[in-house]
ZAMARGU-4260 file (C-alpha; in steps of 0.2 Angstrom, whole numbers, plus 5000, padded with zeros to 4 digits):
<rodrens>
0) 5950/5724/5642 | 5952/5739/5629 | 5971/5741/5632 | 5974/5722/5627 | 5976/5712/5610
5) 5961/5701/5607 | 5944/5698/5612 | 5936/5694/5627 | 5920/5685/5629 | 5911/5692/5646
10) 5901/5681/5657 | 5887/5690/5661 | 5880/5676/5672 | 5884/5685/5691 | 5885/5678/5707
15) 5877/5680/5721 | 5883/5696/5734 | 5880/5682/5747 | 5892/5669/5738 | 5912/5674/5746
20) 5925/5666/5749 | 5945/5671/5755 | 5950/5658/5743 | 5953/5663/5725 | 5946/5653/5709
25) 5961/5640/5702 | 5965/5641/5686 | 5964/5626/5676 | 5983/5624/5673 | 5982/5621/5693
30) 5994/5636/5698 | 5986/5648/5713 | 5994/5663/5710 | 6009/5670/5700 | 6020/5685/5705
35) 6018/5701/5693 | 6033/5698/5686 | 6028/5684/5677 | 6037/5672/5665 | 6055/5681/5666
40) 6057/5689/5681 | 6052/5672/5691 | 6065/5661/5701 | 6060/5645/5701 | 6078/5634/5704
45) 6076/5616/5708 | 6091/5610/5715 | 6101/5618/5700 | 6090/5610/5688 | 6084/5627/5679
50) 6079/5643/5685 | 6067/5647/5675 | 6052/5642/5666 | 6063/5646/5647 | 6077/5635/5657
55) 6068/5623/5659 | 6058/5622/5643 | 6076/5620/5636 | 6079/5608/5646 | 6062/5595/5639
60) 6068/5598/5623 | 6087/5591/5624 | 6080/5578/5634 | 6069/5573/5621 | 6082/5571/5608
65) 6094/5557/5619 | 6088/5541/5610 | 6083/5531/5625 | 6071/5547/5631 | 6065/5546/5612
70) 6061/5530/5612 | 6047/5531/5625 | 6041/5547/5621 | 6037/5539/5605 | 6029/5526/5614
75) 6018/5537/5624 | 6014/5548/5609 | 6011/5533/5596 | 5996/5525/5610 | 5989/5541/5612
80) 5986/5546/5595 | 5982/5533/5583 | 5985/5537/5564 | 5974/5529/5552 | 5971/5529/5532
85) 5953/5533/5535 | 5947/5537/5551 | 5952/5554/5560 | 5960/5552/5575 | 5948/5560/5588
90) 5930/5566/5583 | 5917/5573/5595 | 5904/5562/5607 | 5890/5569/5612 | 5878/5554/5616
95) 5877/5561/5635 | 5874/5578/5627 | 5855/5585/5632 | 5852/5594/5616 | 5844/5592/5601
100) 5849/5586/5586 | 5851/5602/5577 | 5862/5607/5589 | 5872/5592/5590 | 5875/5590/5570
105) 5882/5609/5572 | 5892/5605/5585 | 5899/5592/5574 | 5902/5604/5559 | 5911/5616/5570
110) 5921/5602/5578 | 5926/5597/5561 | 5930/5613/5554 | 5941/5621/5570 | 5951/5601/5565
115) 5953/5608/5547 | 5958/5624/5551 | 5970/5618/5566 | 5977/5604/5551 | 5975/5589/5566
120) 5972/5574/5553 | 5990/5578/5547 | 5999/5586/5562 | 5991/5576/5576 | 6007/5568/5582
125) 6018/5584/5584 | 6005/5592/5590 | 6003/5580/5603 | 6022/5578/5605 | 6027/5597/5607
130) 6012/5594/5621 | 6018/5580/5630 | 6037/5587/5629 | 6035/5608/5635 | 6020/5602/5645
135) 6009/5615/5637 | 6004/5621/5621 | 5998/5640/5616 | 5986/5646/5601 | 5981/5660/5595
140) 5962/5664/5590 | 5962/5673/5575 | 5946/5681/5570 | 5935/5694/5560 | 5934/5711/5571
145) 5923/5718/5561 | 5910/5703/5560 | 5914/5691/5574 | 5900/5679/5570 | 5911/5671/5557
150) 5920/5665/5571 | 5936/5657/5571 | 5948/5661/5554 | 5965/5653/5559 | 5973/5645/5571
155) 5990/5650/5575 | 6004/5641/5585 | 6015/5650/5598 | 6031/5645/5605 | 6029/5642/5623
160) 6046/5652/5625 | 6039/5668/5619 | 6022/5667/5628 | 6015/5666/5648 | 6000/5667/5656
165) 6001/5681/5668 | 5989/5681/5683 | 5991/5695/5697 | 5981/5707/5707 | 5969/5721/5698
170) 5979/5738/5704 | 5972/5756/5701 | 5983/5769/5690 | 5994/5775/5703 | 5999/5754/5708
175) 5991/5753/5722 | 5978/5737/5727 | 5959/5741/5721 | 5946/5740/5737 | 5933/5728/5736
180) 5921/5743/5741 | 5913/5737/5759 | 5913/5750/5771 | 5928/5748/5787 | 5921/5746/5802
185) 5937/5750/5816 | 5950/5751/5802 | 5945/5734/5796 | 5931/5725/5784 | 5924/5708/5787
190) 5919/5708/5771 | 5933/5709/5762 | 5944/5699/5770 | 5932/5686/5767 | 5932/5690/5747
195) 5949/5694/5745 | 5960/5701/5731 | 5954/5701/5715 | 5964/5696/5699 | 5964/5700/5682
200) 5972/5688/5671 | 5981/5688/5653 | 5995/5684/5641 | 6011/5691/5639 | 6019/5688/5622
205) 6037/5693/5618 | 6038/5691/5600 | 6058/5692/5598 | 6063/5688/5617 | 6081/5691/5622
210) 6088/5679/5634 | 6105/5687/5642 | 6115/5673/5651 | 6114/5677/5670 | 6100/5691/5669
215) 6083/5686/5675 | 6073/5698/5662 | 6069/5695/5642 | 6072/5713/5634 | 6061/5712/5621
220) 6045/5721/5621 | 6028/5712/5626 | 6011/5712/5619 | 5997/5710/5634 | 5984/5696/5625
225) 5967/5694/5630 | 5965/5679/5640 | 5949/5672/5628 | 5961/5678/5614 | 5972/5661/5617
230) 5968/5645/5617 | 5980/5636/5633 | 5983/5618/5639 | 5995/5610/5652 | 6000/5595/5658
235) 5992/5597/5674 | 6008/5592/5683 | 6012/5607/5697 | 6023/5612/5707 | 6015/5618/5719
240) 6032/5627/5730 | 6037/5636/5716 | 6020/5639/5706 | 6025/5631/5691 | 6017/5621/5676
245) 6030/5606/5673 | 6029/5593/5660 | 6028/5574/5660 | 6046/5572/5658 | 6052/5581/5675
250) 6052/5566/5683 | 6066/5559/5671 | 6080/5572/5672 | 6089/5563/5686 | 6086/5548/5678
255) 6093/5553/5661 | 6108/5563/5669 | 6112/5546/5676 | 6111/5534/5661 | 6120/5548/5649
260) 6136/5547/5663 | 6135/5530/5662 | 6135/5527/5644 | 6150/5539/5643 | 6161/5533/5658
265) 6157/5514/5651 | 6163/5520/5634 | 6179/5527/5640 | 6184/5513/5653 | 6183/5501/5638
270) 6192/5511/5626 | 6204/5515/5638 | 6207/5495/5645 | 6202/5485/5631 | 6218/5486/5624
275) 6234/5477/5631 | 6245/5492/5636 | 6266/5489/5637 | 6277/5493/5649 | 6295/5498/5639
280) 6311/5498/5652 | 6323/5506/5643 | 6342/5506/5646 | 6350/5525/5650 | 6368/5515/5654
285) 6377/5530/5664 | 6368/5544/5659 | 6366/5560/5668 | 6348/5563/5674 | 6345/5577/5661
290) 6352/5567/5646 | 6344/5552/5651 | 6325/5560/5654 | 6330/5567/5635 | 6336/5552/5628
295) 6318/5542/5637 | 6309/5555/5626 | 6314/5551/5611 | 6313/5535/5614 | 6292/5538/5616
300) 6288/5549/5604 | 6296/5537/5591 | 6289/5524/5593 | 6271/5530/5606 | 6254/5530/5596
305) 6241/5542/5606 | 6224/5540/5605 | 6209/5550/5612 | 6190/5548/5614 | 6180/5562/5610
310) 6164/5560/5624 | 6153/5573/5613 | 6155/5564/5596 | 6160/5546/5601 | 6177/5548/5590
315) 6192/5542/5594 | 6209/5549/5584 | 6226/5550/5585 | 6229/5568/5596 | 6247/5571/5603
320) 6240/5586/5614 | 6226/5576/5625 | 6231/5566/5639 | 6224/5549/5638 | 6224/5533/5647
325) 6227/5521/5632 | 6246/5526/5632 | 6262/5513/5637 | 6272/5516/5651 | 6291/5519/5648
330) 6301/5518/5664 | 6322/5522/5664 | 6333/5509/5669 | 6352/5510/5676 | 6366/5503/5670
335) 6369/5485/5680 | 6347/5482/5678 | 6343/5469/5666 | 6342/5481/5651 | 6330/5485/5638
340) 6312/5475/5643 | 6295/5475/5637 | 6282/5468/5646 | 6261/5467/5642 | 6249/5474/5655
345) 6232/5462/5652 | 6217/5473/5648 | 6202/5474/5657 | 6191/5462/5663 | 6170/5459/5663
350) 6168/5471/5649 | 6152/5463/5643 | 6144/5469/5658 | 6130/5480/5653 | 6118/5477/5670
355) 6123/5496/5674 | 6116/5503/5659 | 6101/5491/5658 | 6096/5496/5674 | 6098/5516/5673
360) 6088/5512/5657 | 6074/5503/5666 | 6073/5518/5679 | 6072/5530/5664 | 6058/5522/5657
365) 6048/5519/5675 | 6049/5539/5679 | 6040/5541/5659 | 6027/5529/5665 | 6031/5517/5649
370) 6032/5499/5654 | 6051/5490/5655 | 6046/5477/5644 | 6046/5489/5629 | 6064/5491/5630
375) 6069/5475/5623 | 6072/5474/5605 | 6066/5456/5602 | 6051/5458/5613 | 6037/5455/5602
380) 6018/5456/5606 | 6010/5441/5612 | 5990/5439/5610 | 5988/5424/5622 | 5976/5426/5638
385) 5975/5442/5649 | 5983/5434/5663 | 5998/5435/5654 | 5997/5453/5653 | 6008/5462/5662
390) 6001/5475/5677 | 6014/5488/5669 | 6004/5487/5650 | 5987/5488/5661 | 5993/5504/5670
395) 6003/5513/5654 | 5985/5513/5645 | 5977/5521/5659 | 5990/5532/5660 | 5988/5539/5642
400) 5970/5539/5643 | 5971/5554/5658 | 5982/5560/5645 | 5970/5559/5630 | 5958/5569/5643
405) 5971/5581/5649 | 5972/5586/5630 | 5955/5586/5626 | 5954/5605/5635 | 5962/5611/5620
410) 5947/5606/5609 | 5936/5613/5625 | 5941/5629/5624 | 5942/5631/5605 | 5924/5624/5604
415) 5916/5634/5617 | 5923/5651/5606 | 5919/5644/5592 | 5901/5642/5597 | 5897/5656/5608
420) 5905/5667/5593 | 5893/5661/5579 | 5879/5662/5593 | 5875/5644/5593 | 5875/5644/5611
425) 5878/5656/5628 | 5892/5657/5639 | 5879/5651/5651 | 5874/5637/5640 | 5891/5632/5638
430) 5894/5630/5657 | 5881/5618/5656 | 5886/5608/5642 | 5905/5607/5642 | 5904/5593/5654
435) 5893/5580/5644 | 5906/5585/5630 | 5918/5570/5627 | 5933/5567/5612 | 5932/5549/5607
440) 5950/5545/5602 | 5956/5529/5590 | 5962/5516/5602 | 5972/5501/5597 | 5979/5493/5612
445) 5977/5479/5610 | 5978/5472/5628 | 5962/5480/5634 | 5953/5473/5621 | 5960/5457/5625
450) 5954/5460/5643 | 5938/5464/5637 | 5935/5450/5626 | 5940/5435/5640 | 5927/5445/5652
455) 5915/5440/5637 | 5918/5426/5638 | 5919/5420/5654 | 5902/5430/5658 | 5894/5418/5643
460) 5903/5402/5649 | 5894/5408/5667 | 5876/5408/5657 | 5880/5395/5650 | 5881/5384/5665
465) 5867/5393/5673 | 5856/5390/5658 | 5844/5374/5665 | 5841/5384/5682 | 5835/5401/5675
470) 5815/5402/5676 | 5820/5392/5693 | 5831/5398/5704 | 5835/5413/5694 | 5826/5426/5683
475) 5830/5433/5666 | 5831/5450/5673 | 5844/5444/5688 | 5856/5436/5677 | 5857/5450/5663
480) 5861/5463/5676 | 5874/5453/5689 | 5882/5440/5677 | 5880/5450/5659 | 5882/5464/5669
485) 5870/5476/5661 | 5865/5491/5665 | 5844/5495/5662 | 5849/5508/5649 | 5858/5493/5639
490) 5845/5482/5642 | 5831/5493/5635 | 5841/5495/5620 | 5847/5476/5615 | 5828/5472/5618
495) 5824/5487/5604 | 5837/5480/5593 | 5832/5463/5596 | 5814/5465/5590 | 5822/5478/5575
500) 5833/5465/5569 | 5815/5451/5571 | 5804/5462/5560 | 5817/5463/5547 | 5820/5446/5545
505) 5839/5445/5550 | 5833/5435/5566 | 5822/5422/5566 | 5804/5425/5576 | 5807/5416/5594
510) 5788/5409/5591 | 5791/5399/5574 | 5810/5391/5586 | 5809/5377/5598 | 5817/5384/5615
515) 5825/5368/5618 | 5831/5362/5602 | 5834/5380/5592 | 5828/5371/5576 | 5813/5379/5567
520) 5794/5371/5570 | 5787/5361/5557 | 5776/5375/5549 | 5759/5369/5545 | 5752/5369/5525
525) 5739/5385/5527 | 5730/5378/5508 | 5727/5362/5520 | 5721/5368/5536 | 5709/5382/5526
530) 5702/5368/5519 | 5696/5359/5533 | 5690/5374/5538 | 5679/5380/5524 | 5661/5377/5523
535) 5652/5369/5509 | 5665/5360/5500 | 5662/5356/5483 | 5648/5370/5481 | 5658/5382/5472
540) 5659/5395/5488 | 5679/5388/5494 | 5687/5402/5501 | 5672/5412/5506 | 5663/5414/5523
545) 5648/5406/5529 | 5630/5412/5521 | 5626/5427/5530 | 5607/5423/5530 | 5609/5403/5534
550) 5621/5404/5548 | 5619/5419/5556 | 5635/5424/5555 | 5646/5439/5549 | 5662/5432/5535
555) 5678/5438/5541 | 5693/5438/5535 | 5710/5430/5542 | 5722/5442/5535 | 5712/5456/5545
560) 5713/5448/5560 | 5732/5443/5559 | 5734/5460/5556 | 5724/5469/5570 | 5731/5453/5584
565) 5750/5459/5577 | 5745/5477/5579 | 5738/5477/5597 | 5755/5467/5604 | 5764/5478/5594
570) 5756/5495/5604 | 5756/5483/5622 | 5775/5481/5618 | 5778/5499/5614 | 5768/5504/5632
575) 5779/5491/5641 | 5795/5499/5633 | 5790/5517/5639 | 5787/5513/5655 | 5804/5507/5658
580) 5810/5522/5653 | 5798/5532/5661 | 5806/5521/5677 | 5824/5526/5671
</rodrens>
């Protein structure tokens, strides 16, 4: 790692000798193996659509600029991250976390300082867009060599054209293949076959790359990156014949080819037959065949009007030097014809017929995964029941919530440097912690939370009708977990919330309630029934106990014992409580 740029952060957790395998470890872009080459010595033609990863690149970017491809790319990105005036976009969950809260609250001020520094609450869309379009997404770690522990200082963006991840067998000085170090037995070891290669991984980087058309290599000069020196995040789309990351808009380059030919052949045949076109017979008498072609020229360019289309930016001018299909027809006619005639040609028919390009349209949005509804201007949003909703709107939030995840590796691996640099946790902490991390993003679809709500109510419309057989034919317990649908965890909590909400007042106490009606008991007058209670009326000892000496007795006090009765069903309640979680 000396001869690259960077830092690495070494794993010093090691494996077993015993654990092999002739399989080698998958990145997490998905991509087994690439070629030592790398990023511009690597063919990679599909069917003509690009040969290389720059190509292709390229050609993600055009696409996105064709309205229509636009359009849903909006849509994808505008559902994926939600914009609003107070909340940030994505912030860090780590209720499933097994730590403490110290660690947690500095996970939180790390998480909130890499957004800072990386400027998400701003550029969270075309962050997210340059994502979704390349299909992956490059930073650079900028830090303190001379005091690390700082951790991360900047955040710096790299054009996926300049940068690739470069993954290849470990070779020795002289290029040839390193020995895994068992001993041959008969020319051949068990052993390593079992192991296989091993591979060393990291980042080529061509500042000022130089693309020669029909050359396979860039000849600018590279910088080698260390692999922990770069923070990197795919789509998770492979292809797996050629080895290489694609993005989510592969699948609509046919589908886009074929709406833009469409559009332009539609825009040409109605130029070109809208108008009524003429045929002129003109009258040559007795002329020769040369004088009479001269004579038919003049004719036309006195009296023609030419007009062209340009397909690149939809003009249409008055060019003598293109040919076009908009021109009349002037036909020669001999002397004993009818003479000089004019006659119109109709123009074409059924040019309101637009079911072509609303279908190619339809296709383009399917292959984005965006629903066809969407396409229509006048489509508004409707908030009636669920079963209205279409399957497509059900599926396209599903779809952007793999997404959200896909994306949320780029936070992964900036939080898990971020950390291990300032020492808040290990390498082999992280491992163990990075999979109870999760990003909660905003959500405002809309039709889930329409979803969600009839489920409520249906489920309560369910209790309801149950209501007069539960204690019955059914217990509490059964109904909350089959038709509420609660889990145990849930039901421990609501019950703690329930009682917490009791002892404050915002709830009244179920005891002072009649079950059947809901309304409040009639409270008795406590002045009255410690009245009848008290000995001795009229003797001047109201409100005090009993003569100690005459009755035998020892005075109490009925505040104290309210108090102790409250306090000895408070600590059985708290024992019942941590027995069900001790159950959980």
């Amino acid at each position: 790692m000396a001869k690259l740029f960077g830092f690495s952060i070494d794993d010093k957790s090691n494996k077993s000798p015993s654990v092999i395998s002739p399989v080698p470890e998958t990145n997490q872009d998905g991509v087994d193996n690439y070629i030592s080459s790398g990023f511009y010595g690597q063919y990679v033609d599909i069917e003509g659509v690009y040969k290389t990863e720059h190509d292709l690149i390229r050609r993600y970017r055009e696409m996105s600029l064709h309205p229509e491809a636009d359009g849903a790319i909006e849509d994808v990105v505008n559902e994926a991250i939600v914009s609003d005036l107070y909340d940030s976009p994505v912030e860090v969950e780590l209720s499933n976390l097994n730590a403490s809260e110290g660690i947690k609250k500095k996970i939180r001020q790390e998480f909130k300082y890499l957004k800072e520094i990386l400027d998400f609450d701003r550029k969270s869309h075309e962050i997210f867009r340059n994502w979704y379009i390349d299909g992956r997404v490059y930073y650079l770690k900028v830090i303190d060599q001379k005091n690390p522990s700082a951790g991360i200082q900047e955040l710096r963006y790299i054009d996926p054209l300049k940068i690739k991840y470069i993954r290849q067998e470990k070779k020795d000085p002289n290029g040839k293949k390193l020995d895994t170090g068992y001993a041959r037995v008969n020319g051949r070891s068990q052993e390593e076959f079992q192991n296989g290669p091993e591979f060393e991984e990291y980042f080529q980087y061509t500042p000022s790359p130089n693309y020669p058309t029909g050359s396979l290599g860039g000849r600018g000069k590279s910088i080698k990156i260390a692999k922990d020196a770069i923070t990197y995040c795919t789509s998770g789309l492979v292809d797996r014949n050629k080895n290489t990351v694609l993005s989510y808009l592969h699948k609509a380059i046919k589908a886009l080819n074929q709406l833009r030919m469409i559009e332009d052949s539609l825009v040409i045949y109605r130029l070109s037959r809208a108008p009524e076109r003429r045929i002129f017979y003109i009258d040559v008498g007795n002329l020769p065949k040369v004088k009479a072609e001269q004579y038919l020229r003049e004719v036309m360019s006195r009296y023609r009007n030419k007009l062209a289309y340009n397909a690149q930016t939809g003009e249409v001018r008055d060019d003598r030097k293109f040919m076009s299909m908009m021109e009349d027809f002037w036909l020669p006619r001999r002397e004993g014809g009818r003479g000089t005639e004019i006659t119109t040609l109709p123009g074409g028919q059924n040019l309101g017929e637009l079911s072509d390009i609303e279908y190619f349209q339809k296709k383009l949005y399917r292959a984005l995964g965006v629903p066809e509804s969407r396409i229509a201007a006048d489509g508004g949003f409707n908030l009636g029941r669920s079963s209205e909703i279409l399957r497509d709107e059900l599926k396209f939030a599903k779809f952007v919530g793999r997404l959200r995840k896909r994306f949320a590796q780029m936070f992964n691996d900036m939080l898990r440097t971020q950390l291990i640099l300032k020492n808040i946790c290990t390498p082999e902490d992280w491992e163990v912690m990075k999979d109870h991390i999760q990003y909660d993003f905003l959500y405002d679809n809309q039709f889930a939370e329409l979803k969600e709500s009839e489920l409520i109510q249906n489920r309560l419309g369910i209790l309801a009708t149950m209501e007069p057989y539960i204690g019955k034919y059914y217990s509490t317990e059964y109904v909350r977990k089959r038709v509420l649908r609660q889990t145990d965890q849930e039901i421990i909590e609501i019950d703690e919330q329930i009682e917490d909400e009791i002892q404050k007042g915002i709830l009244p106490d179920p005891s002072t309630v009649d079950p059947i009606t809901g309304q409040p008991l009639p409270q008795e007058d406590p002045a009255a029934a410690g009245a009848e209670q008290l000995p001795g009326e009229g003797s001047g000892m109201e409100g005090m106990g009993a003569d100690p000496m005459s009755m035998g007795e020892i005075p109490t006090d009925p505040d104290l014992d309210a108090q102790a009765a409250e306090m000895a069903a408070g600590i059985d309640k708290q024992y019942t409580k941590d027995i069900k979680k001790a159950d959980l």
